[in-house]
C-alpha angles and dihedrals in degrees: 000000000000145000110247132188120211107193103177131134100217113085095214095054084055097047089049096044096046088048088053096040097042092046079058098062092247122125122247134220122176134204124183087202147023098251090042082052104053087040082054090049096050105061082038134024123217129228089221129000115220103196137186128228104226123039144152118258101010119018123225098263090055092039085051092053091047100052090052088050092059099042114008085195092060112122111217123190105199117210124198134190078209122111110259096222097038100102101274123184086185096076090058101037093052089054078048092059103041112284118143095203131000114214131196123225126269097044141179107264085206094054092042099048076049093056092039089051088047099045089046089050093058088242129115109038092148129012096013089049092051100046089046092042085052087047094052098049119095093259097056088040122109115266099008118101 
């Protein structure tokens, strides 16, 4: 399975995304902040970068940037507390950057753990990436509406 990177601030976020990623045979880093993250990176890529929005000492989009800096190849995936329908610059700033797929929180953990198995195979970069990150918003998650 592969090598993710988890770079969020919140604790809790951390602690969930490792459980569902670990339970899924894939290998967890973690990072509290973007720095800390491309620093992360840097001794060790990632297979695939799962990065929050907001974050103490450097931000997502500038993590994101970072990150594609350092390896123009690095697959990010971006995650936001933002809605994913309110209007939101941050969705198409972060692609601009860098990011292979945004993501709204809450999510889907089997979407995600879909998206995560694409981006790390090297498959899904365009339409695949759109429909599952469709399918992993809170609209296209099971039981929201």
């Amino acid at each position: 399975m592969a090598h993710v990177l988890l770079i969020d601030d919140d604790p809790q976020v951390q602690l969930l995304l490792r459980m569902v990623f670990e339970e899924a045979g894939h290998e967890v880093s973690e990072a509290s902040n973007g720095r800390a993250g491309v620093q992360a990176y840097a001794r060790r890529a990632a297979a695939v970068v799962v990065c929050d929005q907001f974050m103490p000492v450097l931000d997502g989009l500038e993590t994101i940037r970072q990150l594609r800096a350092l390896d123009p190849e690095a697959v990010v995936v971006a995650m936001t507390g933002e809605p994913p329908r309110g209007g939101s610059a941050f969705p198409a700033a972060a692609h601009a950057a860098g990011a292979a797929a945004v993501l709204s929180k809450p999510f889907n953990p089997a979407a995600l753990l879909h998206l995560v198995g694409e981006l790390s195979a090297g498959r899904g970069r365009h339409d695949q990436v759109r429909s599952a990150e469709a399918a992993i918003s809170p609209a296209g998650a099971p039981g929201s509406g």
